[in-house]
C-alpha positions as CSV (number, residue, x, y, z in Angstrom):
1,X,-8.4,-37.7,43.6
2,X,-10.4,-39.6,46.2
3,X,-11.0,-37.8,49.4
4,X,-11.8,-38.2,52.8
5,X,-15.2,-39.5,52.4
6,X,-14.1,-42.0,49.0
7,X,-11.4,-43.5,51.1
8,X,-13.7,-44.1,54.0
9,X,-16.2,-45.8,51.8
10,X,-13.7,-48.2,50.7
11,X,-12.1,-49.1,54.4
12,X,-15.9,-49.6,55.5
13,X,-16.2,-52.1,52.0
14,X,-12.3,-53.7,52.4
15,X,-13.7,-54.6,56.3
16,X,-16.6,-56.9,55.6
17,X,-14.7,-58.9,52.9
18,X,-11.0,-58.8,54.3
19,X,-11.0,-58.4,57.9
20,X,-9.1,-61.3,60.1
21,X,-8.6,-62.7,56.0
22,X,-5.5,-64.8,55.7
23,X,-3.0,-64.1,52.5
24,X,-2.1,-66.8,50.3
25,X,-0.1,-65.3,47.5
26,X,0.9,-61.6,46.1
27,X,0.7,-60.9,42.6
28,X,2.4,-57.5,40.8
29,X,2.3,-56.3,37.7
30,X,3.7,-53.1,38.0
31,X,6.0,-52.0,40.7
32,X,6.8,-48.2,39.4
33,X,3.6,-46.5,41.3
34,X,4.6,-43.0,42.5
35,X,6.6,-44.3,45.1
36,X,8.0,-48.3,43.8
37,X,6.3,-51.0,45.6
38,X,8.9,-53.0,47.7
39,X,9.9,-56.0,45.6
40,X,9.6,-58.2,48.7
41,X,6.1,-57.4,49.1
42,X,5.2,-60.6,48.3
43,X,7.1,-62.5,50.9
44,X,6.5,-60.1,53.5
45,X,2.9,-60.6,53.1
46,X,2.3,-64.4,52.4
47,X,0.8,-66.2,55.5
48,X,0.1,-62.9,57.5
49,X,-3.5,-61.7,58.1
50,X,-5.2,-58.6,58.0
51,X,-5.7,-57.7,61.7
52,X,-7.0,-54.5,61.3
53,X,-8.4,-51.6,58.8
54,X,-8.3,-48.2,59.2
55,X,-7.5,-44.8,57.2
56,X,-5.4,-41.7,57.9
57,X,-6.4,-38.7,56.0
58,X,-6.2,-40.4,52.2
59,X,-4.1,-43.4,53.2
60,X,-5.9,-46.0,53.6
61,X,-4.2,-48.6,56.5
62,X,-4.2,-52.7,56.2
63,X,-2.5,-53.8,59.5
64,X,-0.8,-56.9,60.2
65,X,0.7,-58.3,63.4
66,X,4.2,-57.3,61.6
67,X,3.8,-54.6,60.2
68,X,1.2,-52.6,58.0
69,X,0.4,-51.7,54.6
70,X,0.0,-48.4,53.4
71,X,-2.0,-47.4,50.4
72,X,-2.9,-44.0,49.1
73,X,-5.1,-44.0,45.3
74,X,-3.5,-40.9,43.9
75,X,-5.6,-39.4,41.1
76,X,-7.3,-42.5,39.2
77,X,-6.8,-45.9,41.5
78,X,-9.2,-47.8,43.3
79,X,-9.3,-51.1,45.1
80,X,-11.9,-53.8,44.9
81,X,-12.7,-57.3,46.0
82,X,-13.3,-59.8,43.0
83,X,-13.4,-63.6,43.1
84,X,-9.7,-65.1,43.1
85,X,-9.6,-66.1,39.4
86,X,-11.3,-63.0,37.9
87,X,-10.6,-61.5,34.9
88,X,-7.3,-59.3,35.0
89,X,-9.0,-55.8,34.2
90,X,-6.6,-53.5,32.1
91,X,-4.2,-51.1,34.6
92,X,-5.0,-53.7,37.0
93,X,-1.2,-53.8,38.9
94,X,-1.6,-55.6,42.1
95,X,-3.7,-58.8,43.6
96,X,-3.3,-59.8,47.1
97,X,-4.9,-62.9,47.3
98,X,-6.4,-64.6,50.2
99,X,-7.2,-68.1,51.4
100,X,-11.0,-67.4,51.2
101,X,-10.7,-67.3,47.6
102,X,-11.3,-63.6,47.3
103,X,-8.6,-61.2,46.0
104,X,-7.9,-57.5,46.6
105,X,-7.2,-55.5,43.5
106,X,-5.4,-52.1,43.0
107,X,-6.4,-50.6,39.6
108,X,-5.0,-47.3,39.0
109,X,-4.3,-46.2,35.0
110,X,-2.0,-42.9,36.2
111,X,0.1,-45.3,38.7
112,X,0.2,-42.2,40.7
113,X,-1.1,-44.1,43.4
114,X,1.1,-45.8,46.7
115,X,2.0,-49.2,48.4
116,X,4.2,-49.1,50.6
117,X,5.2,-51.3,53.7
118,X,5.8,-50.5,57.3
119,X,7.2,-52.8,60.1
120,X,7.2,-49.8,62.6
121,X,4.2,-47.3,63.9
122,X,2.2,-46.4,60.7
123,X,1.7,-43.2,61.9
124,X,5.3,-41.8,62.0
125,X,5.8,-43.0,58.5
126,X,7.1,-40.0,56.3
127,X,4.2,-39.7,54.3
128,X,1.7,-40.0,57.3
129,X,4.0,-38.5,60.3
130,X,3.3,-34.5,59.2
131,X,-0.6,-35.0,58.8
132,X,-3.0,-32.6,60.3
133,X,-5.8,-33.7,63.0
134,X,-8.6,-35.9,61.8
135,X,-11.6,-33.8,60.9
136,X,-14.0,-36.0,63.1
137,X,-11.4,-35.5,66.1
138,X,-11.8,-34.0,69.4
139,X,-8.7,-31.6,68.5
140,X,-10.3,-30.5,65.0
141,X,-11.9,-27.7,66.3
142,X,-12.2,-24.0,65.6
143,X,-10.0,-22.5,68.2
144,X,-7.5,-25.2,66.4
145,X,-7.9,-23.2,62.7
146,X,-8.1,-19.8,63.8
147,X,-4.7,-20.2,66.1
148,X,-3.2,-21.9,63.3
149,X,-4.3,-19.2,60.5
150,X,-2.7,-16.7,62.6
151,X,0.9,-16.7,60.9
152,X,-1.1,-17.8,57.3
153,X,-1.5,-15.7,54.1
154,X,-3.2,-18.3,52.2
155,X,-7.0,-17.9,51.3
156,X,-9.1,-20.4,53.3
157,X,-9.4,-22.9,50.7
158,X,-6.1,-23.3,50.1
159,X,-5.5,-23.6,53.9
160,X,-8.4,-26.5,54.6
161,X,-6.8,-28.1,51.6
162,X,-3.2,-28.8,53.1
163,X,-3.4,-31.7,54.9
164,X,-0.5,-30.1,57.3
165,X,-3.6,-28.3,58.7
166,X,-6.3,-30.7,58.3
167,X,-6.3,-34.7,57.3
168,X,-8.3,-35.2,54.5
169,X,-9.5,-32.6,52.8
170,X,-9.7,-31.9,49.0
171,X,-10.9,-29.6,46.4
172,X,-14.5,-31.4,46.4
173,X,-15.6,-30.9,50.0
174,X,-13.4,-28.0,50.4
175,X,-15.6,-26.2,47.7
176,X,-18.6,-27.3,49.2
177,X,-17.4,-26.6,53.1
178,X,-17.0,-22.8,52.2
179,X,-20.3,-22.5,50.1
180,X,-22.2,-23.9,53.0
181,X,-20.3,-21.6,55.7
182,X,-21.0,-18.8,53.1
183,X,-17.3,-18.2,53.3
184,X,-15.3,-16.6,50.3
185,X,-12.6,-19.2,49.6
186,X,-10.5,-16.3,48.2
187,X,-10.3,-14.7,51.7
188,X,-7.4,-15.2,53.4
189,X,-7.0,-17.5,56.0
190,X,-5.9,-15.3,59.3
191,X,-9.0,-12.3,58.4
192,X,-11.5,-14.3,59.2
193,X,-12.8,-14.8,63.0
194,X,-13.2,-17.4,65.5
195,X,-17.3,-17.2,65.2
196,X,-17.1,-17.9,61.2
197,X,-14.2,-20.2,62.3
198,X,-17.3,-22.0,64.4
199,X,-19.3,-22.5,61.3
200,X,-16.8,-23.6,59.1
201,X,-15.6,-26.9,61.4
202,X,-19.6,-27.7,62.1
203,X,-20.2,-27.2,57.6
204,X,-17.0,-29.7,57.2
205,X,-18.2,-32.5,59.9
206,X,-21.8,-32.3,58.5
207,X,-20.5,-32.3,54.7
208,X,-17.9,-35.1,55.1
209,X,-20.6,-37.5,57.4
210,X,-23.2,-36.7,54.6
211,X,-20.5,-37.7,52.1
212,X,-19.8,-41.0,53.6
213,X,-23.0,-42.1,54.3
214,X,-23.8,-41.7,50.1
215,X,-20.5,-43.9,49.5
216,X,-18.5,-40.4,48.4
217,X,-18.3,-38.5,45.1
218,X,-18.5,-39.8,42.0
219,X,-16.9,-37.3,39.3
220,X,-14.8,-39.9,37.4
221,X,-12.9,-42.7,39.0
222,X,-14.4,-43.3,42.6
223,X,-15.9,-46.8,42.9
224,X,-16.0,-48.2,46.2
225,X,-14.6,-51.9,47.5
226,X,-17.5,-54.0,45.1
227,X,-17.1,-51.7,42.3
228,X,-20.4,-49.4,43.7
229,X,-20.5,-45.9,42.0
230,X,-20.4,-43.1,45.2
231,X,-24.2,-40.6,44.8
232,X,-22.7,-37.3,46.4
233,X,-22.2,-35.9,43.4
234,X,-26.2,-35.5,43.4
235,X,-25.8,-33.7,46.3
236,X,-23.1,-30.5,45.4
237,X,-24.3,-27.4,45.4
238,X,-21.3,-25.4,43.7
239,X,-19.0,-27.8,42.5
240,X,-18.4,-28.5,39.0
241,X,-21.5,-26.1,38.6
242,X,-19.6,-23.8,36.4
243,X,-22.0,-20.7,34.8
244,X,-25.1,-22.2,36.8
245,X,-26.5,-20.2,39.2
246,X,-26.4,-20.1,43.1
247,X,-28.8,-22.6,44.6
248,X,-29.3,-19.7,47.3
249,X,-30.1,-16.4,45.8
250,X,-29.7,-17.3,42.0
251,X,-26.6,-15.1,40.9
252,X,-24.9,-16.9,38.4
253,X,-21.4,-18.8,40.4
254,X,-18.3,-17.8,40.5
255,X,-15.1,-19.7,38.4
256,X,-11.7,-19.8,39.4
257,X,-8.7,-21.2,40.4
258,X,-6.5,-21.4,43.7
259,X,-3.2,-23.3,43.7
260,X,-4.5,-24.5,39.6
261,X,-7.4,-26.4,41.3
262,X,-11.2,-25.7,40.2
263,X,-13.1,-23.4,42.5
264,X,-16.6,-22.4,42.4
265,X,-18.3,-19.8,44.8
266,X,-21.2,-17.1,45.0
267,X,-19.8,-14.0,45.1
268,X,-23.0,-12.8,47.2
269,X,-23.5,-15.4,49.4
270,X,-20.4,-16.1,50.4
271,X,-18.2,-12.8,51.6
């Protein structure tokens, strides 16, 4: 699924081809995504222009002056720009084409993906209203996480994963937050102090600017806005390293799993 870093890549990408872009037409293919796409999508959008860009957590923001579109890839879709009369790839569901001849694409093959339409505040939608704060905001800190961990009996990874606490975060850069905060993800979330608290916020913000600035992770699916492949993936140091060793001290990694997701550690590193 992409993550913070993948669905910041592609806002970056959607904003030099479709910002201040005027819609001419709305084609759909598909309507049964995880949530249905409104069947008046189409006429809603026609003749409006995208005014502004911007992401929330995974939802990925396409604001017009009526109201704004909300998109989040689920496990396998992505959205790129291609020329207007392009060839229709296959689990290609959704073109919103605009007057500069370009057309926006949502490809997803698990339709587990959502588009969805808002003519109120974005931000107290259903899906977006319960969101955690922003990793890269001022109230993402570490007295923030170690108040809120208090009444928790989650491990840590599990608890940076739910985007309650935190916007953004999944099992990719949670793996790799906790390796570089030589944190146990298996410890639980209100044992650990306020100092290691420190480390952990500072290894996420450095980890998920690092992220974005090699267009995200690449494991399967991620492609950013002109079909780019992400190079992060070069840069993990435990996961999807199953039965390799610690790039640290060389004891062979940990495997595991926490709420059925993947999760790889060193078992001396990280206490």
């Amino acid at each position: 699924m992409p993550e913070l870093p993948e669905v910041e890549t592609i806002c970056r990408g959607l904003t030099s081809s479709i910002l201040k872009q005027k819609i001419a037409a709305v084609v759909m293919r598909h309507f049964k995504l995880r949530h249905p796409i409104p069947k008046n999508l189409s006429k809603i959008l026609a003749g409006q222009s995208i005014q502004k860009i911007t992401r929330r957590g995974k939802y990925i923001l396409l604001k017009t002056k009526i109201g704004t579109l909300i998109i989040h890839l689920g496990m396998s879709g992505n959205l790129q720009i291609k020329p207007k009369n392009h060839l229709i790839a296959k689990h290609e569901h959704v073109n919103i084409v605009f007057t500069n001849n370009l057309s926006l694409c949502y490809i997803d093959p698990r339709r587990f993906g959502t588009i969805l339409w808002t003519a109120e505040n974005p931000l107290e939608h259903r899906l977006l209203k319960n969101l955690g704060p922003e990793p890269f905001a001022k109230n993402f800190t570490a007295d923030y996480l170690f108040n809120t961990a208090k009444s928790r009996h989650c491990s840590i990874k599990q608890f940076i994963m739910n985007s309650n606490i935190v916007a953004g975060i999944g099992n990719i850069y949670a793996n790799e937050a906790l390796f570089a905060a030589k944190i146990n993800p298996l410890q639980k979330a209100n044992k650990i102090s306020l100092s290691r608290y420190q480390k952990l916020v500072k290894e996420i913000k450095k980890i998920l600017k690092h992220a974005i600035k090699h267009g995200g992770t690449t494991i399967k699916n991620h492609i950013d806005s002109s079909g780019k492949k992400g190079s992060f993936q070069n840069k993990l140091k435990v996961y999807g390293k199953y039965n390799q060793l610690c790039p640290n001290c060389k004891t062979k990694l940990t495997h595991t799993k926490l709420g059925q997701r993947a999760t790889v550690f060193c078992s001396n590193c990280q206490k």
